[in-house]
N, C-alpha and C positions, 0 to 999 in steps of 0.2 A: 526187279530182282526177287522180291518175297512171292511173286502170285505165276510168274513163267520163268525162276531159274536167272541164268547165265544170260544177260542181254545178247551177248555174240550165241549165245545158243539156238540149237534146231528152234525148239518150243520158241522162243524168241523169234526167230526169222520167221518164223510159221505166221503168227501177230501178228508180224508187218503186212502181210499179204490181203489184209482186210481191205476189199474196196473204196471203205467210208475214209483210212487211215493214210495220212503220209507219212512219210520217213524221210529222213537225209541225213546221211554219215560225212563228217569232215576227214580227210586227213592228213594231218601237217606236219611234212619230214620238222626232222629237229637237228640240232648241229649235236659239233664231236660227237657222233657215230650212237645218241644215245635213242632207243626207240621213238616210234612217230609217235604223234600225238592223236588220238582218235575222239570225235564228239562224233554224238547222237541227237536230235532231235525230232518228236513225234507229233503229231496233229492229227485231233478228231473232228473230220467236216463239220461245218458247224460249230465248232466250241468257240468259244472266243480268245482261247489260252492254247498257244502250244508246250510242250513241257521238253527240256533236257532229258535223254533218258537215259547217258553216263559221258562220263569224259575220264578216259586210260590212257596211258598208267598212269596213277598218282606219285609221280616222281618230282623233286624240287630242280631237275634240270629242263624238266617241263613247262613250272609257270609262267618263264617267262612268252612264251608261245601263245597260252590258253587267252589271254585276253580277244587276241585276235581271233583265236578258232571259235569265242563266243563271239565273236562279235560278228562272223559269217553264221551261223546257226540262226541268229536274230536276223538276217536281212533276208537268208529263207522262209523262216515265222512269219515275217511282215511280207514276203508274195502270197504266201500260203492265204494270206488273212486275216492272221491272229492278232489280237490286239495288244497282246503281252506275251513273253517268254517267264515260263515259270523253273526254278528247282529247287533242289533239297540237297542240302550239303550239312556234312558233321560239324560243330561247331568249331573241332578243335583240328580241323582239315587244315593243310599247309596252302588246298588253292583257294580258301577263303576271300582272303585280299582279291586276287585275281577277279574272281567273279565279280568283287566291288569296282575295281578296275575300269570292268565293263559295263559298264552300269546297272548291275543290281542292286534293288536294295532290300533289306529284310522288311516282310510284313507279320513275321506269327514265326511261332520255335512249337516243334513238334517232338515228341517221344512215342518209337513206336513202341508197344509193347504184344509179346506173344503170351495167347492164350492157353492156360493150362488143359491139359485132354482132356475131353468129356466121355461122362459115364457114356457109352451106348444106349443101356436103359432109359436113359433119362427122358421125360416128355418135353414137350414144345411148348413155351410160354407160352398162354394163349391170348397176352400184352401187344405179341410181337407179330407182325403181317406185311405181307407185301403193298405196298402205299397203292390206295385207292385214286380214283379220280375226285371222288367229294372231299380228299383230304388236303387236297393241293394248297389251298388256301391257306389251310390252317400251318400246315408243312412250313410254307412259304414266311407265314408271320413269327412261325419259329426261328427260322434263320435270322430275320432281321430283328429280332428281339434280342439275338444270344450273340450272333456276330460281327467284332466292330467292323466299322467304316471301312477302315485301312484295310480288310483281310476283302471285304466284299469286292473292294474296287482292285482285286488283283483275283479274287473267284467269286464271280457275280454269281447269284440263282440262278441254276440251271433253267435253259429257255427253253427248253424241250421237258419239262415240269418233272417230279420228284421218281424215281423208280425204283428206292429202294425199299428198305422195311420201315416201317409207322409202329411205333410202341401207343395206341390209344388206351388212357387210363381217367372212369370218370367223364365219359364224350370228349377228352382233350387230347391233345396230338400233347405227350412229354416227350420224347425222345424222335430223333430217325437218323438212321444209316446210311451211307451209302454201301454198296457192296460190289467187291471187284472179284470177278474167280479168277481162276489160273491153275494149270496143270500144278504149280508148285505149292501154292497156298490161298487162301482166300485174306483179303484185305477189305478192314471194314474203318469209314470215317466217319464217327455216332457224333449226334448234336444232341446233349439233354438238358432239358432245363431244372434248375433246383431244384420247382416239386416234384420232381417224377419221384412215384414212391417206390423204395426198396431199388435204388442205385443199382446198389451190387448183383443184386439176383438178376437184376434184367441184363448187366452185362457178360454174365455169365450164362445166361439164357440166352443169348446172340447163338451161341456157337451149338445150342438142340433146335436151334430155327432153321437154321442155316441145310441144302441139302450138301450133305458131304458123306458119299457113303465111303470113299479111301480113306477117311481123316489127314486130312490133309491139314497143317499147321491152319490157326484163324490168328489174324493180327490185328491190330487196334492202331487208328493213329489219334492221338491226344493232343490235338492242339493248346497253347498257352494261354489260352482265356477259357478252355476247359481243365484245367490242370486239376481241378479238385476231387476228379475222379482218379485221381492217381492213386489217393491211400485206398477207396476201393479193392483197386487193381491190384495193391500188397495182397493185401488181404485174402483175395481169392489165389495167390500163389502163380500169377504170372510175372514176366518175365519181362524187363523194360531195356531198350536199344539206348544207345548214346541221343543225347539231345544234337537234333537238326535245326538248322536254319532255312525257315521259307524266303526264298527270294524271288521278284519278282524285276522283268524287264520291259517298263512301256513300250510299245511298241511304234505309238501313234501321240502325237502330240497334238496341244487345243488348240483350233484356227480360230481369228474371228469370219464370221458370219458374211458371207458377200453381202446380204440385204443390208446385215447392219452396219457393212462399213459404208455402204451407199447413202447411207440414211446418213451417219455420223459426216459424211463427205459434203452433202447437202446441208445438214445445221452449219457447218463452217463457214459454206460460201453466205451463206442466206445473212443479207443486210438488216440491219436493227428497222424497222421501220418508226417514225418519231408518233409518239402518243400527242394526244389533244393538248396545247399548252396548257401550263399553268401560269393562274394573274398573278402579276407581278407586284408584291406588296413592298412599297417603300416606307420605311418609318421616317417618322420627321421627330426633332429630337423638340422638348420642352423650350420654353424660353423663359 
């Protein structure tokens, strides 16, 4: 919605038409005469996460439908290959429940927030750069420094390695971005760690890094174990969306191991074999 518009929109349908990309639209007549129900879900070859990318109209003669229209979106996900179905929903949405229904569950709460216009004049931090190959590593150890378990295990490191911007301050990777463009806005997902120094300026310096010569809106999404850049974000005078809920849906559950249940099948049958006697001491009692 922030970076192509109107998902039923041209710019939208335009998107879908990427080689690497799948799509598949649901759509589920609904009783007493009241609109269908329509899901989206997307996949980028490769990834290991497909994502929701809306379910209309948000009507409450609708929920009780959307379980099941999630629950075909996910059994597309899982031909596609994906290992989880990921979305984003308001917290204070009526199809909250629903999605729980289905079985998602929340790993992380996000706030987007829109960034204030930047001067034209302004220069390019010169903190902020497109991520190198020697930084991969370092990128990488940031992630798992800053991001819990639970969020990794529903958006692992990217396996096709980092591409977005590296803030290096002092030879250290403090910060990185991802960065998503679109005809409508650019969407950016920053990781920063404590020290990075002068928070605010570098998040403010995102948007003279950035190439955008329409100006086109730049958004932030702030996940809940990064919340403390939030008072930043007052401060430089942007603008903050209703808190989301991340949810995720496994897609794939844990087997045991043909070898090991072989193994564990063979310790069952396998007979005690008897060890070397021991002499048999009798006591004789005092007289």
């Amino acid at each position: 919605m922030l970076t192509r518009g109107n998902p039923l929109g041209l710019a939208a349908i335009f998107a879908q038409l990427h080689p690497m990309r799948g799509s598949y639209t649901n759509v589920s007549p609904s009783e007493d005469g009241a609109p269908p129900l329509f899901g989206q879900v997307n996949y980028q070859q490769g990834e290991r996460s497909a994502r929701v990318a809306f379910v209309a109209p948000e009507m409450e003669s609708n929920l009780t439908a959307l379980p099941t229209l999630l629950e075909d979106l996910a059994r597309q996900s899982g031909e596609w290959g994906a290992y989880h179905l990921l979305a984003e929903i308001d917290e204070s949405s009526p199809a909250f429940e629903a999605f729980r229904k289905a079985g998602f569950s929340v790993f992380a709460w996000q706030r987007i927030w829109k960034l204030p216009v930047e001067n034209p004049d302004s220069q390019p931090d010169p903190d902020w750069n497109p991520a190198r190959f020697d930084q991969q590593g370092s990128i990488q150890s940031l992630f798992q420094s800053l991001i819990p378990p639970l969020v990794l295990s529903a958006e692992p490191v990217p396996v096709n390695g980092f591409q977005g911007l590296a803030c290096q301050q002092n030879d250290e990777i403090t910060a990185y971005s991802d960065v998503d463009f679109g005809p409508s806005g650019i969407y950016l997902k920053p990781v920063f760690h404590p020290d990075a120094v002068d928070v605010d300026c570098l998040i403010r310096a995102l948007a003279s890094v950035l190439p955008n010569p329409s100006s086109r809106p730049v958004y932030l999404a702030i996940r809940s174990y990064q919340s403390w850049l939030e008072n930043g974000l007052q401060k430089i005078g942007a603008e903050a969306a209703p808190r989301q809920a991340l949810l995720v849906k496994h897609l794939i559950a844990r087997q045991r191991s043909p070898i090991l249940e072989r193994g564990l099948k063979a310790l069952e049958q396998r007979r005690a074999e008897p060890s070397s006697p021991m002499a048999r001491v009798e006591s004789r009692g005092k007289s």
